[in-house]
N, C-alpha and C positions, 0 to 999 in steps of 0.2 A: 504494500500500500504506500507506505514513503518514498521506494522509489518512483512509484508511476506518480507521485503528487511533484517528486522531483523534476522529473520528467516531462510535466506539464510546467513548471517553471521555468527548465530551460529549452522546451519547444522542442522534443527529440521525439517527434509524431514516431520515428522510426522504432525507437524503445517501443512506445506503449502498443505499436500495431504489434510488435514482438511479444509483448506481456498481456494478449488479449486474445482468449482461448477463438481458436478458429471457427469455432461452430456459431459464434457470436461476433468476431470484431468485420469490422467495414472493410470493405476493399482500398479506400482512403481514408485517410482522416484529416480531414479541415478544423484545422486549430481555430480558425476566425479569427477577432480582430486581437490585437495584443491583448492581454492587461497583466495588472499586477498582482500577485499573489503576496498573500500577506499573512497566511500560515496554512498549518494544519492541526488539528485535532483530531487524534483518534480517542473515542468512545468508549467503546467495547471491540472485543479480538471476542470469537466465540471459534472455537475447533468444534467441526459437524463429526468428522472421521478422520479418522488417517489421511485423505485426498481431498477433504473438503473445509473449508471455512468461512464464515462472513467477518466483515471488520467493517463497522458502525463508524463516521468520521462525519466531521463538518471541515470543510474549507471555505477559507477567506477570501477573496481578492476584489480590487478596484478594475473597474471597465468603465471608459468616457464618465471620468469623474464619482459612478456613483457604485457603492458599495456594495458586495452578494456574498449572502452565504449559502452554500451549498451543503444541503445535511444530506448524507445517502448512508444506505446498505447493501454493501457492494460483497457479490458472491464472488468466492475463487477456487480454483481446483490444482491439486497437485499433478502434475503431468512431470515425467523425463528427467524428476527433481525440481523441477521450475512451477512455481506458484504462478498461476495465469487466468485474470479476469477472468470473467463469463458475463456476469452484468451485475446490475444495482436498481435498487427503488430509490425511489427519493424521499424525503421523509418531510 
């Protein structure tokens, strides 16, 4: 989860298309317009199984001046060793 929030900080679309289970991530991913990030909060970690878990987070950031928080719950799956999206609700 930190590094895909990293990741979105510093615009490395190529990471997160890497860290976003295939059955689920986009064929592109359009970052849109800059903004700034201004942190992260993780919530809760919950481990489902051995290959599965959610991690509960709010993030911060600025876009054209005005302030958003993003609360999600966001599913992930152990594949290959490597922890990889699947998706999120938003909360």
């Amino acid at each position: 989860m930190r590094s895909r929030y990293t990741a979105y900080v510093l615009e490395l679309g190529d990471y997160l298309l890497r860290t976003w289970h295939p059955d689920t991530r986009p064929a592109n991913l359009d970052l849109g317009e800059p903004v700034r990030w201004l942190g992260l909060e993780v919530r809760r970690h919950q481990v489902i199984d051995a290959t599965h878990a959610e991690v509960e987070f709010v993030a911060r950031y600025r876009q054209q001046g005005r302030a958003v928080r993003m609360h999600e719950r966001s599913r992930f799956v152990l594949e290959a060793g490597q922890w990889l999206y699947v998706d999120g609700d938003f909360l």
